[in-house]
Biopython code that builds the backbone (N, CA, C, O; Angstrom):
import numpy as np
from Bio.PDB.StructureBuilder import StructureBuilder

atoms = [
    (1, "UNK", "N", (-17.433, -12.075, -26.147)),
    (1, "UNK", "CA", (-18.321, -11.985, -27.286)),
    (1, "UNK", "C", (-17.876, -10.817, -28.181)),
    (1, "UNK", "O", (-17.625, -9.738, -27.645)),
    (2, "UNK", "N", (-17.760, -10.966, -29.533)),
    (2, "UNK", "CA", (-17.393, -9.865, -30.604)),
    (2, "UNK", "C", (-18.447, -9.152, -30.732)),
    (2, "UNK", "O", (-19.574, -9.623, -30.584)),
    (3, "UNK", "N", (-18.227, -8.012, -31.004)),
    (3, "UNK", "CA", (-19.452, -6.829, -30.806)),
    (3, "UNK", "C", (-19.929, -7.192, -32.287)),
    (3, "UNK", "O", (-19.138, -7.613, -33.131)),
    (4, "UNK", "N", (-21.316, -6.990, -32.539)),
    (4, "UNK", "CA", (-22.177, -7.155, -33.603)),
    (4, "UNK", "C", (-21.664, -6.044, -34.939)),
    (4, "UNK", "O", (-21.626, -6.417, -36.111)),
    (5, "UNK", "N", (-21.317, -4.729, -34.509)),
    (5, "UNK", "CA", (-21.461, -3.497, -35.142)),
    (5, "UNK", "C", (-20.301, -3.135, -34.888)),
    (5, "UNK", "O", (-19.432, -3.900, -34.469)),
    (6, "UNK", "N", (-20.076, -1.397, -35.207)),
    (6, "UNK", "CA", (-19.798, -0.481, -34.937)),
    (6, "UNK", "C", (-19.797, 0.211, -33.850)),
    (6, "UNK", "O", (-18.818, 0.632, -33.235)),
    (7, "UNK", "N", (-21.440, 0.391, -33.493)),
    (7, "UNK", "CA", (-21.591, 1.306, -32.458)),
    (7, "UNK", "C", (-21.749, 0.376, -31.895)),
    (7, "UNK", "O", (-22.212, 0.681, -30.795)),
    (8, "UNK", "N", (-21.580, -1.165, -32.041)),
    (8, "UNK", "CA", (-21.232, -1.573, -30.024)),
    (8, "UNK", "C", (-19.968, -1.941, -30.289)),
    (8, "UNK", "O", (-19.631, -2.490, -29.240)),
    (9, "UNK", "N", (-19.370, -1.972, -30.771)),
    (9, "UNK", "CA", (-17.653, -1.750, -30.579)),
    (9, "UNK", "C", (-17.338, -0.799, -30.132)),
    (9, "UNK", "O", (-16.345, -0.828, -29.406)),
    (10, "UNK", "N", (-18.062, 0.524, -30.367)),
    (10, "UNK", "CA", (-17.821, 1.716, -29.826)),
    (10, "UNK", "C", (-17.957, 1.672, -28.087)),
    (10, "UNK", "O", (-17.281, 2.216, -27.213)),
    (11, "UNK", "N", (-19.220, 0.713, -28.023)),
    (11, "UNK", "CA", (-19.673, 0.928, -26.619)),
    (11, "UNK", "C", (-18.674, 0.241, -25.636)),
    (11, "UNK", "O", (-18.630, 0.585, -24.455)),
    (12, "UNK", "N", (-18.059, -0.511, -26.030)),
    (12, "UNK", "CA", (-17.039, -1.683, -25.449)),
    (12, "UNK", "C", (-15.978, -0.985, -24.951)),
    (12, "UNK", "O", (-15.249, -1.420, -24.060)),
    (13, "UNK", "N", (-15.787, 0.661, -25.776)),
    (13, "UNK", "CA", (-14.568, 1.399, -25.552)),
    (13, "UNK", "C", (-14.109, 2.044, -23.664)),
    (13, "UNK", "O", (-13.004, 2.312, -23.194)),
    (14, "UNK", "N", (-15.542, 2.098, -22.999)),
    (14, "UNK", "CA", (-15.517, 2.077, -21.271)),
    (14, "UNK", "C", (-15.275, 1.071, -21.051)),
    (14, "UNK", "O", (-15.764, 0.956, -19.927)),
    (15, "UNK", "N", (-14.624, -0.333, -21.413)),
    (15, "UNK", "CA", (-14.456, -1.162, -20.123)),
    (15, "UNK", "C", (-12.742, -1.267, -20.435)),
    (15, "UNK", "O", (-12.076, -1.013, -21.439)),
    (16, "UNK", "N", (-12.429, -1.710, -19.224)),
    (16, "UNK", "CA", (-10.560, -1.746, -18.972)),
    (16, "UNK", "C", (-9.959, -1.892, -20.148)),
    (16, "UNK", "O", (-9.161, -1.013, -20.471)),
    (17, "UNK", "N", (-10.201, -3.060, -21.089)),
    (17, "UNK", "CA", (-9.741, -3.947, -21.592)),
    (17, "UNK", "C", (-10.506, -4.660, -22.841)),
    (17, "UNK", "O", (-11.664, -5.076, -22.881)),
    (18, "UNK", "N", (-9.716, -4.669, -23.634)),
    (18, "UNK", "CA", (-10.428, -5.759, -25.267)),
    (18, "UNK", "C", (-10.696, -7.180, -24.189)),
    (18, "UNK", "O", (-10.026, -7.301, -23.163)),
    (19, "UNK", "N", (-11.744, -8.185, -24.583)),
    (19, "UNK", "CA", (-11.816, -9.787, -24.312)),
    (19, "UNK", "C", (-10.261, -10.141, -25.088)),
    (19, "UNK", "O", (-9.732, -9.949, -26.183)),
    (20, "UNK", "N", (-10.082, -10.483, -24.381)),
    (20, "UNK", "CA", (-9.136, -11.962, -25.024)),
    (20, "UNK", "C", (-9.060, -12.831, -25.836)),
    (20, "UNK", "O", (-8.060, -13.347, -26.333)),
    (21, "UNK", "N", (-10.588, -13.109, -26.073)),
    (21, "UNK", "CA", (-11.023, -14.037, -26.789)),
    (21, "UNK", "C", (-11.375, -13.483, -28.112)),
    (21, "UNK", "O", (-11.855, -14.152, -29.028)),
    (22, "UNK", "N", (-11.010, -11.754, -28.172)),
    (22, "UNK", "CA", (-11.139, -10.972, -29.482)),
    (22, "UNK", "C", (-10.204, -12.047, -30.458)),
    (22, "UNK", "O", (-9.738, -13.120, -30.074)),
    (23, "UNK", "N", (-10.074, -11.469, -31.773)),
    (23, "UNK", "CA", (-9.153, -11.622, -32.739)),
    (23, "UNK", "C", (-8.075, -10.522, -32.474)),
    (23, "UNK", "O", (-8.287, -9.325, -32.667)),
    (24, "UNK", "N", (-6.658, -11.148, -31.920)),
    (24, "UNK", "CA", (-5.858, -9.877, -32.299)),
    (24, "UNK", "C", (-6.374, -8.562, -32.779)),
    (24, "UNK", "O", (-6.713, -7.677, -31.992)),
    (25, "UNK", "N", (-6.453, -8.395, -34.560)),
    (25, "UNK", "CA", (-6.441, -7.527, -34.839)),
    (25, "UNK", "C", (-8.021, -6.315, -34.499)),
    (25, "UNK", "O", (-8.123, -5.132, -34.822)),
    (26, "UNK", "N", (-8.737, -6.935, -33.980)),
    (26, "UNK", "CA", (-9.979, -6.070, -32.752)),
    (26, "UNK", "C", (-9.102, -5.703, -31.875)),
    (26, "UNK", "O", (-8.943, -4.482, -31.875)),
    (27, "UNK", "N", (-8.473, -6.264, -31.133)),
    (27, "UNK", "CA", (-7.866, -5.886, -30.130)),
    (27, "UNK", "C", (-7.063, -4.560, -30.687)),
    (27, "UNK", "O", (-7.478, -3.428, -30.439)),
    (28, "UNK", "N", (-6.089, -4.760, -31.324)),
    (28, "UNK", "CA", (-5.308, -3.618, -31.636)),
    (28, "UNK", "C", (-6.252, -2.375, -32.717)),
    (28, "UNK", "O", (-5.682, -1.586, -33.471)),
    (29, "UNK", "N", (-7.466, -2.452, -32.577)),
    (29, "UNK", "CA", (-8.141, -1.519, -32.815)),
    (29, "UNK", "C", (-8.662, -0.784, -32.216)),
    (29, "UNK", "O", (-8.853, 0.382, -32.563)),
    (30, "UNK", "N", (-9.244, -1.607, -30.508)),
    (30, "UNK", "CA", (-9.813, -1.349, -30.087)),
    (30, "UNK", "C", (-8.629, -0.448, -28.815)),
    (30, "UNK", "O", (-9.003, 0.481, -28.098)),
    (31, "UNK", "N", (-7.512, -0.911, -28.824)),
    (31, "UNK", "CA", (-6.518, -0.228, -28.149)),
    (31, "UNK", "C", (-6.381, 1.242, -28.709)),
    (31, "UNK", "O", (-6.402, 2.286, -28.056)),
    (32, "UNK", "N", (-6.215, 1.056, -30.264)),
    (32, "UNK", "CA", (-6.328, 2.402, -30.872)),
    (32, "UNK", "C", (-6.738, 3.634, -30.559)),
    (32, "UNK", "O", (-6.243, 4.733, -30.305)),
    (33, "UNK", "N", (-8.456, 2.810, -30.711)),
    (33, "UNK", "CA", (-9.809, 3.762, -30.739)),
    (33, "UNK", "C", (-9.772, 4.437, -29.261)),
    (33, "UNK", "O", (-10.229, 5.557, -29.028)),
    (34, "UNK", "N", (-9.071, 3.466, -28.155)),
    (34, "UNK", "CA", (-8.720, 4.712, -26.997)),
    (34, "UNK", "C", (-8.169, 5.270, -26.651)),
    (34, "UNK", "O", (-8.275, 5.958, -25.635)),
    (35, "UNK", "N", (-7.192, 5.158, -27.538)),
    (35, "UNK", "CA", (-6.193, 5.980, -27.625)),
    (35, "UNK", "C", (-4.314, 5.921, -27.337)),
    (35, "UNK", "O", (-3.389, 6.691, -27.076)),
    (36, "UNK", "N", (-4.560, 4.508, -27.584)),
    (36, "UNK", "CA", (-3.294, 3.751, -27.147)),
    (36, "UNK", "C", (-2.894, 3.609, -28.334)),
    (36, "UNK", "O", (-3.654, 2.899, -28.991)),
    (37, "UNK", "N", (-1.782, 4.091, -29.029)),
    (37, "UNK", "CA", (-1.280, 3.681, -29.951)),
    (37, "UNK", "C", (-0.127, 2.524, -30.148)),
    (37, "UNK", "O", (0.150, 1.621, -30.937)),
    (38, "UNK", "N", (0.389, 3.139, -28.894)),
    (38, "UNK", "CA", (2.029, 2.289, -28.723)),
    (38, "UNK", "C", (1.312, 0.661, -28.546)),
    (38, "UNK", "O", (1.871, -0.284, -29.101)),
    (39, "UNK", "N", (0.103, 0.457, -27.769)),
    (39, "UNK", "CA", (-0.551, -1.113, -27.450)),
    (39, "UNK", "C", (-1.224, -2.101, -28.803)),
    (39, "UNK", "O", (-1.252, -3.308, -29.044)),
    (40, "UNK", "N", (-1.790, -0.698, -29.586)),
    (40, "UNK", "CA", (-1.829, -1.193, -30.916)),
    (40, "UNK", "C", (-0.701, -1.437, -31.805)),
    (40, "UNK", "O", (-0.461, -2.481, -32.411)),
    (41, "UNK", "N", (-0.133, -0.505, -31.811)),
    (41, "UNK", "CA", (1.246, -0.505, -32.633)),
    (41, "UNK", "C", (1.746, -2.084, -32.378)),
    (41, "UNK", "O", (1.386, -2.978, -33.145)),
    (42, "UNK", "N", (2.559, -2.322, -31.294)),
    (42, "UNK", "CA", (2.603, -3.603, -30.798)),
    (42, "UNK", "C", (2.341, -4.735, -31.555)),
    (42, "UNK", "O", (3.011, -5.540, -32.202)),
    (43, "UNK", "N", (0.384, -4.449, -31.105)),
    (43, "UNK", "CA", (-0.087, -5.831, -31.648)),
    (43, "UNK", "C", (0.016, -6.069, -33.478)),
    (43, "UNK", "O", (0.356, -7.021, -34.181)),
    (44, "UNK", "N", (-0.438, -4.755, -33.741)),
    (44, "UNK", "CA", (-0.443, -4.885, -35.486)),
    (44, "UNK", "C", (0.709, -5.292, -36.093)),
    (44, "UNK", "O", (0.733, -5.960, -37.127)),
    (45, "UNK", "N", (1.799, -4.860, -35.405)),
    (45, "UNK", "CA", (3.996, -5.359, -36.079)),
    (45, "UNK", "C", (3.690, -6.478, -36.246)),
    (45, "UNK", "O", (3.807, -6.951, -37.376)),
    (46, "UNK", "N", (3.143, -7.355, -35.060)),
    (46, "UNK", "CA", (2.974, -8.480, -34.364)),
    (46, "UNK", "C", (1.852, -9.107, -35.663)),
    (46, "UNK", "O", (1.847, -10.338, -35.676)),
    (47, "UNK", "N", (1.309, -8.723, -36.288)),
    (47, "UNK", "CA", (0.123, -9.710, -37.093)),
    (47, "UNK", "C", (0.774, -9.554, -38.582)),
    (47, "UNK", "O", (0.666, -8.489, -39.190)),
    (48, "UNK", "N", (1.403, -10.592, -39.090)),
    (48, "UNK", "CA", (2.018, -11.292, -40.447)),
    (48, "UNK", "C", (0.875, -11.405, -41.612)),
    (48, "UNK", "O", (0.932, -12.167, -42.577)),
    (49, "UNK", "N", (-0.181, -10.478, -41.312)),
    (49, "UNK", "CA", (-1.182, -10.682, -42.357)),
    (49, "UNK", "C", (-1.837, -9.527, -42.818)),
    (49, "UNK", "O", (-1.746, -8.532, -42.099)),
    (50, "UNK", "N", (-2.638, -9.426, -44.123)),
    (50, "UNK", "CA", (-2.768, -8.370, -44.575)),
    (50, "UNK", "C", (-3.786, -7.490, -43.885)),
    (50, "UNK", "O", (-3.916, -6.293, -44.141)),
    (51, "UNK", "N", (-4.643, -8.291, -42.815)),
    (51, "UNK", "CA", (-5.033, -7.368, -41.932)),
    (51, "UNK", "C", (-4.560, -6.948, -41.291)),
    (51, "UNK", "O", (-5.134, -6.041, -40.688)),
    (52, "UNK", "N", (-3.322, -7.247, -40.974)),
    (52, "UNK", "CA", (-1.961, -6.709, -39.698)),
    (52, "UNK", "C", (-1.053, -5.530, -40.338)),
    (52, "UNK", "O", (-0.399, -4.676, -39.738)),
    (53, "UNK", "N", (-1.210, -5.744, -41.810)),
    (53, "UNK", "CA", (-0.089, -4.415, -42.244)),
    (53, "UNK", "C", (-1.196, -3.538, -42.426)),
    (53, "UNK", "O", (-0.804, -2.393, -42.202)),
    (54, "UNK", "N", (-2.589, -3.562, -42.779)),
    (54, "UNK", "CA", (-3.220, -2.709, -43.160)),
    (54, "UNK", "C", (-3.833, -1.844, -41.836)),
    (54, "UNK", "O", (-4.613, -0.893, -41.891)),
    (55, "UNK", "N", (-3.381, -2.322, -40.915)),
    (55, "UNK", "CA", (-3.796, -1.953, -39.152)),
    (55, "UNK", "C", (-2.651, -1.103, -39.290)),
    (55, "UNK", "O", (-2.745, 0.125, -39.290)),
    (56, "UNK", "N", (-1.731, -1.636, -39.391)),
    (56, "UNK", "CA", (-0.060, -1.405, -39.279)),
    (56, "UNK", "C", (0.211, 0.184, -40.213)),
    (56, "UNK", "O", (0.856, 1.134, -39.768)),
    (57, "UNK", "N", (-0.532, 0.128, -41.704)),
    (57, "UNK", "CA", (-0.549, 1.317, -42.103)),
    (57, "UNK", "C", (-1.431, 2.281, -41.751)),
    (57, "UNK", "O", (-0.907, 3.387, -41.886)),
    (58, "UNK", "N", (-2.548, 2.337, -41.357)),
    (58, "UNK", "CA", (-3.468, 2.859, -40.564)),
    (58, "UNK", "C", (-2.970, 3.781, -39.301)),
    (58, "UNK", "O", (-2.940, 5.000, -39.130)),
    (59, "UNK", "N", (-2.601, 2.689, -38.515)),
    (59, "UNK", "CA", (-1.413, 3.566, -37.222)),
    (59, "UNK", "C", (-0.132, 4.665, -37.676)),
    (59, "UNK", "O", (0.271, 5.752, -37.262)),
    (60, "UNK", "N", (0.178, 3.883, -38.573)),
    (60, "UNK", "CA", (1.214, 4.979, -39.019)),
    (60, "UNK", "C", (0.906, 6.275, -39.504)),
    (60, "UNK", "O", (1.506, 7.294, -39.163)),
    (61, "UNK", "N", (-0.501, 6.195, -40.698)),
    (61, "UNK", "CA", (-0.762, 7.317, -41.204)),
    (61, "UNK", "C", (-1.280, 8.557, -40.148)),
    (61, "UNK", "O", (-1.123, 9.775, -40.238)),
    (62, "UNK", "N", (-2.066, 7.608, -38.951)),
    (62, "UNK", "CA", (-2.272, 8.467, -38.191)),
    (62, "UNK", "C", (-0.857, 9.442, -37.660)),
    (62, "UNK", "O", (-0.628, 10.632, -37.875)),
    (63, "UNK", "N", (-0.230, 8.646, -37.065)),
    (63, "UNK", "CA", (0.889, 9.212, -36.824)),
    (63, "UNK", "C", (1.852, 10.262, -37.365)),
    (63, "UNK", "O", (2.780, 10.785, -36.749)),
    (64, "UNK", "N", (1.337, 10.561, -39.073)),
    (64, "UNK", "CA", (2.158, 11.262, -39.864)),
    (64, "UNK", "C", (2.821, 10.890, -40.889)),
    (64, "UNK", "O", (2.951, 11.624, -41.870)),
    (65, "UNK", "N", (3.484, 9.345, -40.783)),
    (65, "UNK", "CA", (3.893, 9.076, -40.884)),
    (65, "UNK", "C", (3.920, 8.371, -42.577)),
    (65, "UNK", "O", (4.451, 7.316, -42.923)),
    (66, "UNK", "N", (3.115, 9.420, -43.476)),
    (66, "UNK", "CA", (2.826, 9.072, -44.911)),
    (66, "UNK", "C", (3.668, 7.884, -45.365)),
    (66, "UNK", "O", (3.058, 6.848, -45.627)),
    (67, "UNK", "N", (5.291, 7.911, -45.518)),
    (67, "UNK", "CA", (5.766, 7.067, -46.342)),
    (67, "UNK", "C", (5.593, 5.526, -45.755)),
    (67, "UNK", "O", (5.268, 4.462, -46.283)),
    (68, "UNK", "N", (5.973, 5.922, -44.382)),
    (68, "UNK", "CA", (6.006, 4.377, -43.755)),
    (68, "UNK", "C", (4.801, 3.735, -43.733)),
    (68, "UNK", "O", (4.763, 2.506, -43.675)),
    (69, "UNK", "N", (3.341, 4.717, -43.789)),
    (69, "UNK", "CA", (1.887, 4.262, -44.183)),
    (69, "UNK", "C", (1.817, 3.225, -45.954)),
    (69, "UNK", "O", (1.464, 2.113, -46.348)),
    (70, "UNK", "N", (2.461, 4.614, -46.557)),
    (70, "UNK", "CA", (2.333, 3.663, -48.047)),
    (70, "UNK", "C", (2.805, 2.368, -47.998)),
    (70, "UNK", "O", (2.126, 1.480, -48.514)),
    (71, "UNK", "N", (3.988, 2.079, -47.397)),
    (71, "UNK", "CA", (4.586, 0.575, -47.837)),
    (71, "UNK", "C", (3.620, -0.084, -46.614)),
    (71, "UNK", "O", (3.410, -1.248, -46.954)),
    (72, "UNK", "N", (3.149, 0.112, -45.710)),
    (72, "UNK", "CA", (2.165, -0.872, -45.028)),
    (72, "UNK", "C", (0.939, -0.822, -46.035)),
    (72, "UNK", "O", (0.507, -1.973, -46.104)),
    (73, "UNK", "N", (0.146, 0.082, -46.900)),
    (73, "UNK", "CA", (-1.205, -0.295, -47.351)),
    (73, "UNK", "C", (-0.149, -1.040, -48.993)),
    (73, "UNK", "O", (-0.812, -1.692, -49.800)),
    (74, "UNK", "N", (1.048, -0.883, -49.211)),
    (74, "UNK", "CA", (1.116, -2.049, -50.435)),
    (74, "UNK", "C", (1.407, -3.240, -49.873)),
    (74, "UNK", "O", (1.525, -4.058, -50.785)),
    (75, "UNK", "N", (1.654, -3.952, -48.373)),
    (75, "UNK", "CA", (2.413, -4.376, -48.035)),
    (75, "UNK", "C", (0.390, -5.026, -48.145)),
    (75, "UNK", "O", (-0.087, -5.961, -48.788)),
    (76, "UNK", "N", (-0.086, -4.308, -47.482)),
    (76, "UNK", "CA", (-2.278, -5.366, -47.487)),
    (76, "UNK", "C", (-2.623, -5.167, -48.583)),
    (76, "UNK", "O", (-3.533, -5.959, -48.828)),
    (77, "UNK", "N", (-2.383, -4.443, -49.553)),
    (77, "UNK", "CA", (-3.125, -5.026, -50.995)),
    (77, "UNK", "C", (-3.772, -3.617, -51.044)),
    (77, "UNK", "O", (-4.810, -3.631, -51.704)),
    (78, "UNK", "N", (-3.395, -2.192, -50.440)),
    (78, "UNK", "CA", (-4.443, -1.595, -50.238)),
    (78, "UNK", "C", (-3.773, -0.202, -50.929)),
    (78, "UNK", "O", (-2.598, -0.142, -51.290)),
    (79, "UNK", "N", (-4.450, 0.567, -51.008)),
    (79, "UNK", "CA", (-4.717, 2.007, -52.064)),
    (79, "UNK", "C", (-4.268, 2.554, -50.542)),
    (79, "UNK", "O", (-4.129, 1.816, -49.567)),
    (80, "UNK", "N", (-4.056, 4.126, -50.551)),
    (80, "UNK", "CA", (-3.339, 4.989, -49.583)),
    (80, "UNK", "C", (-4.907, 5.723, -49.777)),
    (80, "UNK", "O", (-5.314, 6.260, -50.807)),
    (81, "UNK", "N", (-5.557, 5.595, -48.635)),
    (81, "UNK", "CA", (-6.940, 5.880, -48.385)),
    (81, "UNK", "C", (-7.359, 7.893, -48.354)),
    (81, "UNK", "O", (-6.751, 8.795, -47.778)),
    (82, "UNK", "N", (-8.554, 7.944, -49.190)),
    (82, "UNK", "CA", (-8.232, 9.535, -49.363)),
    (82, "UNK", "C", (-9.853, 10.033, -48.565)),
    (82, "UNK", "O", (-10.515, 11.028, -48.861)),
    (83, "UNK", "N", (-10.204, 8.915, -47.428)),
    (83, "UNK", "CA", (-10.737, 9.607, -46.497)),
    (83, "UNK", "C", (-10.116, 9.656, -45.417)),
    (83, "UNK", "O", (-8.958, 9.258, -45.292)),
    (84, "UNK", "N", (-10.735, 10.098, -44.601)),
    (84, "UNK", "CA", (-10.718, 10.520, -42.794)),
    (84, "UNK", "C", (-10.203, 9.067, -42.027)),
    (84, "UNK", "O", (-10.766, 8.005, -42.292)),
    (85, "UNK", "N", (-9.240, 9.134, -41.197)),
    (85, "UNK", "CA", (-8.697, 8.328, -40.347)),
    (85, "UNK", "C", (-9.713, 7.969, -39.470)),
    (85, "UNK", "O", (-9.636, 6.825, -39.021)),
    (86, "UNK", "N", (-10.980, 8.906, -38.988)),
    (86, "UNK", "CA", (-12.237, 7.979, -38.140)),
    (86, "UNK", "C", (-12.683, 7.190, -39.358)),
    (86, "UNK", "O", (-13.104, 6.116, -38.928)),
    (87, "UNK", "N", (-12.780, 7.226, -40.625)),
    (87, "UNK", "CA", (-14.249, 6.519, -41.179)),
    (87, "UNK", "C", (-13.248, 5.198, -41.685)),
    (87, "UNK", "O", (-13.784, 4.207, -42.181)),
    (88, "UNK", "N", (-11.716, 5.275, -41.513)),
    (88, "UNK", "CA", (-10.834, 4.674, -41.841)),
    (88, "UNK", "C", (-11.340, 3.413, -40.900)),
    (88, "UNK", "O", (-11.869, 2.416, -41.391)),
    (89, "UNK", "N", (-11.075, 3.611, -39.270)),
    (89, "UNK", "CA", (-11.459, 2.941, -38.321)),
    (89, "UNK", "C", (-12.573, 2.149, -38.451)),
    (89, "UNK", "O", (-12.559, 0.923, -38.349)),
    (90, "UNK", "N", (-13.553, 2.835, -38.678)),
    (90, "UNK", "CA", (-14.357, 2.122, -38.573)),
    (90, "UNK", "C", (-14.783, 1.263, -39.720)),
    (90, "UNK", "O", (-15.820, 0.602, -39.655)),
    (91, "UNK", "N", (-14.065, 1.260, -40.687)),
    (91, "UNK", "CA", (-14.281, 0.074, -42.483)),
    (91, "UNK", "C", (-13.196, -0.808, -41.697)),
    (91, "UNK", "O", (-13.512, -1.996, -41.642)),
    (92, "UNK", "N", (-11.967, -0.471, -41.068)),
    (92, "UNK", "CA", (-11.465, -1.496, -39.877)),
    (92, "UNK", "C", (-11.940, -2.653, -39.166)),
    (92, "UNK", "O", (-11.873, -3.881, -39.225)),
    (93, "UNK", "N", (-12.563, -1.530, -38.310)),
    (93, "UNK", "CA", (-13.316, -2.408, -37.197)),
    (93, "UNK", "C", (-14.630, -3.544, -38.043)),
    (93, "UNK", "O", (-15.014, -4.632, -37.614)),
    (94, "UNK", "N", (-15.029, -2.920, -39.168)),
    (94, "UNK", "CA", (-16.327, -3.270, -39.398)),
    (94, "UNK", "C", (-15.723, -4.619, -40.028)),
    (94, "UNK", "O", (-16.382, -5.617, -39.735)),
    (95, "UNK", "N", (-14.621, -4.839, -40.821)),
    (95, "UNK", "CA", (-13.747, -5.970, -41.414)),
    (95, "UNK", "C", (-13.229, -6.746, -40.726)),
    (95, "UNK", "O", (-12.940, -7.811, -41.271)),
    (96, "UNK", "N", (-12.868, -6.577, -39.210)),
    (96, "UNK", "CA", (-13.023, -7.489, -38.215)),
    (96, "UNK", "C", (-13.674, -8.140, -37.383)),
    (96, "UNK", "O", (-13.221, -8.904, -36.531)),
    (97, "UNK", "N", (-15.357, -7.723, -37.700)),
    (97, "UNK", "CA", (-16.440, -8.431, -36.862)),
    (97, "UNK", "C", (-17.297, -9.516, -37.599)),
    (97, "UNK", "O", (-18.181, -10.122, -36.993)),
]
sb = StructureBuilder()
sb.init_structure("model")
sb.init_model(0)
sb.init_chain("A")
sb.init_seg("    ")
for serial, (resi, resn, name, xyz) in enumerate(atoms, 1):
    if name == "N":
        sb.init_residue(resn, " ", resi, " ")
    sb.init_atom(name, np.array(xyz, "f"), 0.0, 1.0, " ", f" {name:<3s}", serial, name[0])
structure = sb.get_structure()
């Protein structure tokens, strides 16, 4: 079952594992949000869509990784975001439920 919200996506973050039956790109958020980057990283390369580069620039920016961020948010249609990487996550997560 896809979490309703936010804060029960949040709550989902104690058990092993994303469902399966997520959408990819939950999954590689929810890998994120615990701190797995390399499992997200992965899945987001892996998604050919503008929710997949905009995951895809997201990971990167976290990472530092400014330039390789910009061509992932032109690559989703998206502006180089001039808040916080949490509130980032969660306009994320909230676009995947």
């Amino acid at each position: 079952m896809i979490p309703e919200n936010y804060p029960s996506f949040q709550k989902t973050l104690a058990q092993g594992k994303p469902l399966e039956t997520w959408p990819l790109a939950l999954q590689a958020l929810w890998y994120d949000a615990c701190g797995d980057w390399e499992t997200s990283h992965n899945i987001a390369q892996d998604l050919h869509t503008p929710m997949g580069s905009w995951i895809h620039a997201y990971l990167h920016r976290k990472e530092g990784d400014d330039w390789n961020a910009k061509y992932w948010y032109s690559q989703a249609g998206q502006s180089f975001p001039g808040y916080g990487l949490e509130e980032e996550l969660q306009i994320l997560v909230e676009a995947n439920l």
